[in-house]
N, CA, C and O atoms as a MOPAC input file, in Angstrom:
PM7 MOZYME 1SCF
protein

 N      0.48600 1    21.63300 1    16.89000 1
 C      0.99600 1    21.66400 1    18.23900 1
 C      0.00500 1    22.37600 1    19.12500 1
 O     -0.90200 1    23.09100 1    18.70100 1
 N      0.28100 1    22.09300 1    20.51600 1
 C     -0.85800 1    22.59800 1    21.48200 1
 C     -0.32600 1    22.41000 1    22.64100 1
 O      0.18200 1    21.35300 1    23.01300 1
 N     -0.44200 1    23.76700 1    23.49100 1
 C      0.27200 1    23.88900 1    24.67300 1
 C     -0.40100 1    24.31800 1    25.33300 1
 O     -1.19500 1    25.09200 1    24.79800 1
 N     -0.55600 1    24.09800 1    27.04600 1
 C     -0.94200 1    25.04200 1    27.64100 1
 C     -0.01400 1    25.56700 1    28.85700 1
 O      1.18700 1    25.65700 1    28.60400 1
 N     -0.47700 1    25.94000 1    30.22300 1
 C      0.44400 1    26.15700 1    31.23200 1
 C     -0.58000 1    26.55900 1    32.13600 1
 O     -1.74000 1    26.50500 1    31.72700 1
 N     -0.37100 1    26.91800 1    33.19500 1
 C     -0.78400 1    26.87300 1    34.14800 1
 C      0.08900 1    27.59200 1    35.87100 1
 O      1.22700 1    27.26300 1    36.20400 1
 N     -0.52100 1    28.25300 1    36.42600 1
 C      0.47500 1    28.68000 1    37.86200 1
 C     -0.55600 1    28.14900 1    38.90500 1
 O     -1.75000 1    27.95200 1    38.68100 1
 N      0.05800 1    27.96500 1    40.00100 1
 C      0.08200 1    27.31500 1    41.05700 1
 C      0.23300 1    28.15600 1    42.39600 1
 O      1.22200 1    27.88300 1    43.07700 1
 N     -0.65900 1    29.18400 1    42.87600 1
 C     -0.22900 1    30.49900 1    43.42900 1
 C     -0.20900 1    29.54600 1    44.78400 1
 O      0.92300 1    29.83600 1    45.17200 1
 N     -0.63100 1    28.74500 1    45.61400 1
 C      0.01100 1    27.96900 1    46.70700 1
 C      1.43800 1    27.63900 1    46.62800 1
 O      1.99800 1    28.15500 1    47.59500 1
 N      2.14100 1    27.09400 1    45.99600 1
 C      3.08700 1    26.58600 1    45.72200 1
 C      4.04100 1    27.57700 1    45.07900 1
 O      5.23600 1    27.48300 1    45.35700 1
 N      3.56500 1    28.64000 1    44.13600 1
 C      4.62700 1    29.10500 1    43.54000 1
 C      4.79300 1    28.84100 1    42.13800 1
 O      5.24100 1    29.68000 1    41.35600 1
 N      4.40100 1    27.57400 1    41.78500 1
 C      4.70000 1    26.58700 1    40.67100 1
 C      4.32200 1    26.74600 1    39.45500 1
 O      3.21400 1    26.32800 1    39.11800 1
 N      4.93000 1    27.20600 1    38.80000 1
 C      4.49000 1    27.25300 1    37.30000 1
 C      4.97300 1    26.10100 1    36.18000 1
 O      6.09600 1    25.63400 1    35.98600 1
 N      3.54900 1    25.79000 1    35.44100 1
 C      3.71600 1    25.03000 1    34.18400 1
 C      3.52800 1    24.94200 1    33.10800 1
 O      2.30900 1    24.90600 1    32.93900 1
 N      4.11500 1    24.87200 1    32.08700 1
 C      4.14900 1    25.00100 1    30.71100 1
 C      4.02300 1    23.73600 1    30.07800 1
 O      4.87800 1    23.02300 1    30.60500 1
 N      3.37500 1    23.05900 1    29.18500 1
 C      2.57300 1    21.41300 1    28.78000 1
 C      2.54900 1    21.99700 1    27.01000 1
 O      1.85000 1    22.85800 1    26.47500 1
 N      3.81600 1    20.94600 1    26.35900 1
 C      3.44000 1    21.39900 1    25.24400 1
 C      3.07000 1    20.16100 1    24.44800 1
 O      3.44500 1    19.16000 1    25.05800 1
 N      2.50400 1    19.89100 1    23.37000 1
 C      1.98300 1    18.43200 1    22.93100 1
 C      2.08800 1    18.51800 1    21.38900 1
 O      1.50200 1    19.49800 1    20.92900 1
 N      2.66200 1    17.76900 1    20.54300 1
 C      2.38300 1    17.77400 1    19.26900 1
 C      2.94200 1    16.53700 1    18.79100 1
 O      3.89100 1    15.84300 1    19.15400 1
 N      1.84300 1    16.43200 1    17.61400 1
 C      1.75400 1    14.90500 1    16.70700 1
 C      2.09900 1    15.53300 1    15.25900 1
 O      1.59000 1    16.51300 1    14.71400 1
 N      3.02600 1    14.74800 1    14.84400 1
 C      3.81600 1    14.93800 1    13.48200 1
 C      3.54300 1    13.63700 1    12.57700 1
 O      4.27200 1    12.65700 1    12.42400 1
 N      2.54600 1    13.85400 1    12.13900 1
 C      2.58400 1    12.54400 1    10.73100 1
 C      3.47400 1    12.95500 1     9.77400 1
 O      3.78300 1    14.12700 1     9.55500 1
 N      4.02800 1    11.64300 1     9.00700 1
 C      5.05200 1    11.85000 1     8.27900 1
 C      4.63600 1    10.57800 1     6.99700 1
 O      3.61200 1    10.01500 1     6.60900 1
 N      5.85600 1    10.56300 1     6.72100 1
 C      6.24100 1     9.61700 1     5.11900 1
 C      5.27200 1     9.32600 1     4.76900 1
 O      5.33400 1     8.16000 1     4.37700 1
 N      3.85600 1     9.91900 1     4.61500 1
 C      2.46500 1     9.21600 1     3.76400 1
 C      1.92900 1     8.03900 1     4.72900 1
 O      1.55700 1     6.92600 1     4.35600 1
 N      1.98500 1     8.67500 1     6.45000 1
 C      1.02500 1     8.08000 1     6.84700 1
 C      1.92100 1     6.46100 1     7.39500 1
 O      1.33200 1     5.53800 1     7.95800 1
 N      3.25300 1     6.46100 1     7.09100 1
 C      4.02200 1     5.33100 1     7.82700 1
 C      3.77700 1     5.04200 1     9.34800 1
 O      3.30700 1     4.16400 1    10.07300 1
 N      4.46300 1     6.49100 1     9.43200 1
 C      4.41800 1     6.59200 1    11.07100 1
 C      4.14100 1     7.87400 1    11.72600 1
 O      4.25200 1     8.90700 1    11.06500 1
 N      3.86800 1     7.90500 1    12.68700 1
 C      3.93200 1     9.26100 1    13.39500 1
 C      4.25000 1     9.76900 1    15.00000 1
 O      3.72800 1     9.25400 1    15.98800 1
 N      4.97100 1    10.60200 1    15.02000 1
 C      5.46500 1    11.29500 1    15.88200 1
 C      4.73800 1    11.78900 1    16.99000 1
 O      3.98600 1    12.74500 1    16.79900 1
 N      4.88700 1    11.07500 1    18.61200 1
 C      3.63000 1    12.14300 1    19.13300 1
 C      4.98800 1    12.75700 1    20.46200 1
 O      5.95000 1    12.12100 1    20.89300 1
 N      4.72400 1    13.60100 1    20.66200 1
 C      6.14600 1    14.28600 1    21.90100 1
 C      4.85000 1    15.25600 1    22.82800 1
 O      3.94200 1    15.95800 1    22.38400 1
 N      5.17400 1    14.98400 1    24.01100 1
 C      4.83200 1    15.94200 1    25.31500 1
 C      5.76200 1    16.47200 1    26.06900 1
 O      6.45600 1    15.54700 1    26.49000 1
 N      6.18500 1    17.60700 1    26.50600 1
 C      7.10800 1    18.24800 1    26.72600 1
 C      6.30600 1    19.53200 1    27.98400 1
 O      5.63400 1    20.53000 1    27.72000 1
 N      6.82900 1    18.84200 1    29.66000 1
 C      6.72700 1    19.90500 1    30.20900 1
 C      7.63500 1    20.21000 1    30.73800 1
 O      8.59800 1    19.44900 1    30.82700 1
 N      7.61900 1    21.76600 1    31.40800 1
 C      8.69000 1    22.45700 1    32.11200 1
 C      7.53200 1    22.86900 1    33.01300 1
 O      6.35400 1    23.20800 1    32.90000 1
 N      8.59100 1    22.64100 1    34.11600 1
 C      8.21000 1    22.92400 1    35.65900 1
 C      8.85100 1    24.16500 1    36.19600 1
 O     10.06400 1    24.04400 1    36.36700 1
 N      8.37100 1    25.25500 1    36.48600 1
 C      9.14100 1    25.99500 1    37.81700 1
 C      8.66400 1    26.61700 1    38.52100 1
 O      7.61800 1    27.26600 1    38.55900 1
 N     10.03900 1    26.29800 1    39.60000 1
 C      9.91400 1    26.46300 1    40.91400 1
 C     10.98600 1    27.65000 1    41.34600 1
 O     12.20100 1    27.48300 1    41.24600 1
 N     10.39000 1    28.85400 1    41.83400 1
 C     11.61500 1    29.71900 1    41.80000 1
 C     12.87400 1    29.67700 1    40.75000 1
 O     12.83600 1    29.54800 1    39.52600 1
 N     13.74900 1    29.79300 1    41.42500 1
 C     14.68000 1    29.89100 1    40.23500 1
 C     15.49100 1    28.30500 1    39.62300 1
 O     16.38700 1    28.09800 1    38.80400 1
 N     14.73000 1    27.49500 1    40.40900 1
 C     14.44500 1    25.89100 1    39.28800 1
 C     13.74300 1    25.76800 1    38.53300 1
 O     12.62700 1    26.23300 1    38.76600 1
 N     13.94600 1    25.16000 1    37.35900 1
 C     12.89300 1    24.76600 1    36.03800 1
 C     13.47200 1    23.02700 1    36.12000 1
 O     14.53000 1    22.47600 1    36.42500 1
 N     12.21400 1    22.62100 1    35.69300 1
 C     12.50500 1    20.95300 1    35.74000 1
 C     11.62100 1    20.61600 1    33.85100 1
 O     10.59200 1    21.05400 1    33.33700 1
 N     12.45500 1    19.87400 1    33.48100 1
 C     11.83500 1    19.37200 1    32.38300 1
 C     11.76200 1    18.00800 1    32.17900 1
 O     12.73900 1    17.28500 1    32.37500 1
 N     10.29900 1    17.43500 1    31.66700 1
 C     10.12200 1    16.33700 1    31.36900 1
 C      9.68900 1    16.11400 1    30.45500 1
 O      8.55700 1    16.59100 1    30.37000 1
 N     10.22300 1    15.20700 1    29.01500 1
 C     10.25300 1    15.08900 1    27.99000 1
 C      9.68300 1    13.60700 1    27.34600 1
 O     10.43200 1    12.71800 1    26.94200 1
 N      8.34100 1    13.55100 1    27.34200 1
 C      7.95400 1    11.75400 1    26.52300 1
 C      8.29000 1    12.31900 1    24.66700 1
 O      8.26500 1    13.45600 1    24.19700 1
 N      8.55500 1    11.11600 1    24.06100 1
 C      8.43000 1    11.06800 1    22.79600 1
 C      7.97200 1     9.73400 1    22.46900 1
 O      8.34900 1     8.71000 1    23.03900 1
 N      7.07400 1     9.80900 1    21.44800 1
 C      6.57900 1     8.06600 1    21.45000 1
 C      6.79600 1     8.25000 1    19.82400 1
 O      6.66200 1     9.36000 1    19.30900 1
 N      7.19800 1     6.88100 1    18.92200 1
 C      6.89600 1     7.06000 1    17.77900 1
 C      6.31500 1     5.69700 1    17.43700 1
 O      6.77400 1     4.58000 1    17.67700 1
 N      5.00500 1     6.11700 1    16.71400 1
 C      4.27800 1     4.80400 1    16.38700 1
 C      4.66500 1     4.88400 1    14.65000 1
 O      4.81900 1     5.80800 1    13.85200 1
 N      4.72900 1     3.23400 1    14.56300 1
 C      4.66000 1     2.83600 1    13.18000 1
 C      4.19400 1     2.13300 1    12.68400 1
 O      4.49800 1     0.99100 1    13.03000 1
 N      2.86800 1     2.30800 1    11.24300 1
 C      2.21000 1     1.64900 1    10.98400 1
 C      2.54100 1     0.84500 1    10.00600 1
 O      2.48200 1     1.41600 1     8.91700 1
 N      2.93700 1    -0.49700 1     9.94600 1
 C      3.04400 1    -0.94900 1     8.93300 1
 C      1.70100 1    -1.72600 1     7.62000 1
 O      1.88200 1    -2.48800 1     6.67100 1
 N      0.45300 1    -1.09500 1     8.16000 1
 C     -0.29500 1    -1.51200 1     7.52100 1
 C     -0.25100 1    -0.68400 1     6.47700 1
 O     -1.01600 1    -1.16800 1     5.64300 1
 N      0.33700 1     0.53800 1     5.96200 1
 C      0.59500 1     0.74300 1     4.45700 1
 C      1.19300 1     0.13700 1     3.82900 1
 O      0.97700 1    -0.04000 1     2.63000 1
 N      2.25900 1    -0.42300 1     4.57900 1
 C      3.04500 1    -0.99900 1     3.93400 1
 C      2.63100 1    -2.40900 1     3.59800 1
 O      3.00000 1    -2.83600 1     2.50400 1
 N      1.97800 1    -3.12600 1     4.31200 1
 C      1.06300 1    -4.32100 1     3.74200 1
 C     -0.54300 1    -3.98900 1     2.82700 1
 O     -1.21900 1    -4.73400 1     2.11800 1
 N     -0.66100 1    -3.07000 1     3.08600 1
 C     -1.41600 1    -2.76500 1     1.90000 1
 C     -1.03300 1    -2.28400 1     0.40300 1
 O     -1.72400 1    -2.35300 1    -0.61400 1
 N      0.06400 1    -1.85800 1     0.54700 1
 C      0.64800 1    -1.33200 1    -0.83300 1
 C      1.18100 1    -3.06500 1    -1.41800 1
 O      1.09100 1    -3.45700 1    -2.58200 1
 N      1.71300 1    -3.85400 1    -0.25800 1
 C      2.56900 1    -5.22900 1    -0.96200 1
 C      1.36000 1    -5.89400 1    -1.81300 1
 O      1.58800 1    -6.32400 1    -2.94400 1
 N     -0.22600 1    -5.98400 1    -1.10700 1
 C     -0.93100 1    -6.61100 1    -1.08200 1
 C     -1.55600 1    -6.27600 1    -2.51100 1
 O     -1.76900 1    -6.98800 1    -3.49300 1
 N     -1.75000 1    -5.03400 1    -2.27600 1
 C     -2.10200 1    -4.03500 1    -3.56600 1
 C     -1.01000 1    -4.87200 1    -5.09300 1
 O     -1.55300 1    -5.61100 1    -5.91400 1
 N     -0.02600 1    -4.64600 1    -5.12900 1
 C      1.17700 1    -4.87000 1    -5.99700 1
 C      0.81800 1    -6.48400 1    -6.54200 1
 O      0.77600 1    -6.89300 1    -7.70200 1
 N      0.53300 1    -7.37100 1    -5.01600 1
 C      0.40800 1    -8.50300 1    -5.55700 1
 C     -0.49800 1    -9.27900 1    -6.58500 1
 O     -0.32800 1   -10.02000 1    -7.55300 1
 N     -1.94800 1    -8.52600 1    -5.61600 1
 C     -3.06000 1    -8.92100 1    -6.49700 1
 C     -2.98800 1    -8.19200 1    -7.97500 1
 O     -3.67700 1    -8.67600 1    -8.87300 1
 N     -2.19300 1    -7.07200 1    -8.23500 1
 C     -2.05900 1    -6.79300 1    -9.55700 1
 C     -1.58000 1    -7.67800 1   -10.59900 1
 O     -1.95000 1    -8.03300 1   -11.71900 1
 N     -0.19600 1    -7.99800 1    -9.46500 1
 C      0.37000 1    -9.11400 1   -10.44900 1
 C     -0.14400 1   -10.28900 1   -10.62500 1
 O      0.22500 1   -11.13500 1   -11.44000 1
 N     -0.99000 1   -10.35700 1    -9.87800 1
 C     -1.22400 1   -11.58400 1    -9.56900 1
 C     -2.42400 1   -11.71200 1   -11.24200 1
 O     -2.54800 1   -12.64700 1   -12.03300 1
 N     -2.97400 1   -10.59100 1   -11.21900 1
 C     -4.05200 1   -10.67400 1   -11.94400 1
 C     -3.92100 1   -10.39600 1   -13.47500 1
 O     -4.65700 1   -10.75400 1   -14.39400 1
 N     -2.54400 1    -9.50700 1   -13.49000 1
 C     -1.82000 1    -9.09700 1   -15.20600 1
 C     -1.07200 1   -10.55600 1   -15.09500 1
 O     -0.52200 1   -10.52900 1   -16.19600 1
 N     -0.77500 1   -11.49000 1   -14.66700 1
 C     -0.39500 1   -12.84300 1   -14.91100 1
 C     -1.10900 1   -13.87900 1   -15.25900 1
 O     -0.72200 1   -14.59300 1   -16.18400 1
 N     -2.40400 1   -14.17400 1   -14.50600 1
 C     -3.49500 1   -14.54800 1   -15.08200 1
 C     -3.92100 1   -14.30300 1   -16.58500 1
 O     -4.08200 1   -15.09700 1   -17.51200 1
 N     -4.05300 1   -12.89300 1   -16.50400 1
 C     -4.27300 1   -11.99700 1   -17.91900 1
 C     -3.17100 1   -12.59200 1   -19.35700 1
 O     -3.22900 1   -12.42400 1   -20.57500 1
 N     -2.77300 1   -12.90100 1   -18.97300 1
 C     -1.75100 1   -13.32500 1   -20.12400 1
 C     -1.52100 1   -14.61800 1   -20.47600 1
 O     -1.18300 1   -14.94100 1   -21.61500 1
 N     -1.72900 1   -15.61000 1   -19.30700 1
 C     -1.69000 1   -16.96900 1   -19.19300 1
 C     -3.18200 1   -17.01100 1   -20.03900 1
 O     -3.48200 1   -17.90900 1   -20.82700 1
 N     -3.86800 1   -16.08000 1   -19.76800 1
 C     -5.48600 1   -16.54000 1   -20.58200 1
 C     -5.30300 1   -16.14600 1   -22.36900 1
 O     -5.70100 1   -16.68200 1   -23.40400 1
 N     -4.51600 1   -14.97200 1   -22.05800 1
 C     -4.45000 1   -14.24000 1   -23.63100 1
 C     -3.37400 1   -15.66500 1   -24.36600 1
 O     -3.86900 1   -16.06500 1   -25.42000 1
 N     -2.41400 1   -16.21500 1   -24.07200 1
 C     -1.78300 1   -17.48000 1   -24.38100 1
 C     -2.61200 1   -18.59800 1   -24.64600 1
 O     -2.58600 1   -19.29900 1   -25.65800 1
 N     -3.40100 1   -18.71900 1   -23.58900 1
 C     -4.30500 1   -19.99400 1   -24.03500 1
 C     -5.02800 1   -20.04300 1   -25.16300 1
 O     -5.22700 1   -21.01600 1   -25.89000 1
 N     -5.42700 1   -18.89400 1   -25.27300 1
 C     -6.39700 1   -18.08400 1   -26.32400 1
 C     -5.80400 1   -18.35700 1   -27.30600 1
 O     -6.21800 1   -19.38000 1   -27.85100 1
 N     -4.95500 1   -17.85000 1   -27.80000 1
 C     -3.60400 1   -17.50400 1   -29.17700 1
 C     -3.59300 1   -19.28000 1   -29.63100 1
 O     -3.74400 1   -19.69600 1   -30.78000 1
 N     -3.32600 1   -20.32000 1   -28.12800 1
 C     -2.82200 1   -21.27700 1   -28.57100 1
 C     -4.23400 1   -22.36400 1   -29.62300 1
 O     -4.28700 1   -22.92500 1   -30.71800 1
 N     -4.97200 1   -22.18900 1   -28.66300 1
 C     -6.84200 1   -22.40900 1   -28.76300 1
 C     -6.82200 1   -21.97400 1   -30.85900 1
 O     -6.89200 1   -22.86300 1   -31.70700 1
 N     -6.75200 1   -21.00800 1   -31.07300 1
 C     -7.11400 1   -20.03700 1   -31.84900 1
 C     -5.93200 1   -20.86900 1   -33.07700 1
 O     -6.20900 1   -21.06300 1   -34.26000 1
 N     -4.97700 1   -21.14800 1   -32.58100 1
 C     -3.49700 1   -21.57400 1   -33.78000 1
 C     -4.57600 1   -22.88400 1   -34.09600 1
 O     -5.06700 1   -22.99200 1   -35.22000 1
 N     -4.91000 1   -23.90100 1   -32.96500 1
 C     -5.07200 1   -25.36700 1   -33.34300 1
 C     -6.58600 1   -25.32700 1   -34.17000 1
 O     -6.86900 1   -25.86900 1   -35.23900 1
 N     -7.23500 1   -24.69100 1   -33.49400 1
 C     -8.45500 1   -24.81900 1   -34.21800 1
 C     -8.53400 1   -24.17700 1   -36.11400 1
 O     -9.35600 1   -24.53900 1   -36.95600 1
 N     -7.40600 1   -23.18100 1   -36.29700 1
 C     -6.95400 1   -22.70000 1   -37.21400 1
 C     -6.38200 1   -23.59600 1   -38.41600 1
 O     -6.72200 1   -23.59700 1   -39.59900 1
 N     -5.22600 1   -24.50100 1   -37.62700 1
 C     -5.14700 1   -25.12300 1   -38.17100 1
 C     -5.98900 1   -27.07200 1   -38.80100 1
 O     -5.87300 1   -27.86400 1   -39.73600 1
 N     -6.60300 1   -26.95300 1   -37.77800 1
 C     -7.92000 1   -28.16100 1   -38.10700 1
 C     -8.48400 1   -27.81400 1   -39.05900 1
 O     -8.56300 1   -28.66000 1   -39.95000 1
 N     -9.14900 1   -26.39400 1   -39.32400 1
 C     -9.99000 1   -25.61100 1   -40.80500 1
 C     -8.60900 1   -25.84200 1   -42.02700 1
 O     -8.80800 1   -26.44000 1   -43.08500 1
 N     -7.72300 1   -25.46200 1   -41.78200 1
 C     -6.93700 1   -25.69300 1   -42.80300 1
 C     -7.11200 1   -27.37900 1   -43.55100 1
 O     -7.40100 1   -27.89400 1   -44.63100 1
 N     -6.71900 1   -27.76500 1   -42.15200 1
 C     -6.67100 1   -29.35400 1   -42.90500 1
 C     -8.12100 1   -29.74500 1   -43.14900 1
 O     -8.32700 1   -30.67600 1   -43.92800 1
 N     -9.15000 1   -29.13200 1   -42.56600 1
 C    -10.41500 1   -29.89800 1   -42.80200 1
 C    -10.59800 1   -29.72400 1   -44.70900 1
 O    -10.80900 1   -30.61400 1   -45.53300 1
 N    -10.38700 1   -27.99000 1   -44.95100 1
 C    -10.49000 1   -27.36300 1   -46.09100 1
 C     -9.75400 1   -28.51900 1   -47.44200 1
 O    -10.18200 1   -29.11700 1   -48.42900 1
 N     -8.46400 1   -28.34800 1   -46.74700 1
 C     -7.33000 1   -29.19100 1   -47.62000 1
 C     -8.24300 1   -30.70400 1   -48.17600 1
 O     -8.51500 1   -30.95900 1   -49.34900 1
 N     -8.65900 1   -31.72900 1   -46.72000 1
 C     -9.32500 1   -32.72900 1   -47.09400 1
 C    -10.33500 1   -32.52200 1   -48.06500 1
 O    -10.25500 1   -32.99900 1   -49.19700 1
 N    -11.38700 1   -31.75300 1   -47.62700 1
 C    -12.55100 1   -31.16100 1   -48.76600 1
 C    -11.83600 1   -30.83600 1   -50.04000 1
 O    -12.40900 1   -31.72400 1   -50.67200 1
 N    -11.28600 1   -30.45400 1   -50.66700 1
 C    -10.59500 1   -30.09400 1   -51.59200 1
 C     -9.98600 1   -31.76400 1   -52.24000 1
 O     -9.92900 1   -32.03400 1   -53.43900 1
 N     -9.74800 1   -32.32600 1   -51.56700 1
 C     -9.05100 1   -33.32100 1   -52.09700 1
 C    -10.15200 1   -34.00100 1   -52.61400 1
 O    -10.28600 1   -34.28200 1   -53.80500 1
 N    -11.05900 1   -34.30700 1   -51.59300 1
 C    -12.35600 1   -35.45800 1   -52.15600 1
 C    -13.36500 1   -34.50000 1   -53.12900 1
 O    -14.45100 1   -35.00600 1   -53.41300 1
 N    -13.14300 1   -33.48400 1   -53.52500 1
 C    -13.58900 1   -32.46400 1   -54.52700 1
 C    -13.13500 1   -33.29600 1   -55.79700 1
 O    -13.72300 1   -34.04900 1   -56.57400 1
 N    -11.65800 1   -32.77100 1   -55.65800 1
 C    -10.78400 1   -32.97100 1   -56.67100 1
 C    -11.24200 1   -34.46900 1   -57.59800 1
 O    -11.42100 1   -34.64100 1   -58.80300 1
 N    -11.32100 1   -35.35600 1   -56.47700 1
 C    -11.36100 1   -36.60800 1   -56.42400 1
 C    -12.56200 1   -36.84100 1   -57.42400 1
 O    -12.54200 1   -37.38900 1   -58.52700 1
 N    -13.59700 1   -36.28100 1   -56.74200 1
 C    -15.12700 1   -36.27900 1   -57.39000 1
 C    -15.18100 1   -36.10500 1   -58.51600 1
 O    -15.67500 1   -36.92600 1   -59.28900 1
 N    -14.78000 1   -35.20700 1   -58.79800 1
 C    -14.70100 1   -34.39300 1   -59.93800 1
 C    -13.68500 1   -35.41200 1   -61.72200 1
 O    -13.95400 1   -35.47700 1   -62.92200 1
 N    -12.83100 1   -35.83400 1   -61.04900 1
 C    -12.38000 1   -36.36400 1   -61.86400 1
 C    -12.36800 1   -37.81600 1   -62.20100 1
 O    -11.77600 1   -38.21200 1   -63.20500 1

């Protein structure tokens, strides 16, 4: 926070200007408020802005973040599957290739 003030010896007028910015929830949004008081003899006048900005670019960066993860541990698995499936057929081709060899062995042989 940060204030200042100020008098006005023509006028009489004294002012007090106070200002502070409040970030919050990790950068969502933040708080900015200006707050003066005016006086004038035995009147005080107050005028009060509050603005609150909100960023939703964390919040599209965190979705974005999440997605390409998933996006990429989904991939990851669709490949580790292909793999497994790759790995069964060719597995089983050596089997049967083996089996055939074996037979025309057998065959030879006797």
């Amino acid at each position: 926070s940060t204030g200042s003030s100020g008098i006005n010896a023509e006028y009489g007028e004294k002012t007090l200007t106070l200002k502070s910015e409040n970030i919050n929830a990790a950068s969502l949004f933040s708080f900015q408020e200006d707050i003066v008081y005016k006086g004038l003899g035995a009147q005080t006048s107050l005028q009060h802005e509050a603005k609150i900005r909100f960023s939703a670019s964390r919040l599209v960066d965190d979705a974005a973040e999440n997605w390409l993860f998933n996006r990429v541990s989904n991939a990851a698995c669709d490949g580790l599957r292909a793999m497994d499936s790759i790995i069964d057929k060719v597995e089983a081709e050596m089997q049967s290739t083996l089996q055939s060899v074996g037979r025309t062995l057998d065959e030879s042989i006797t």
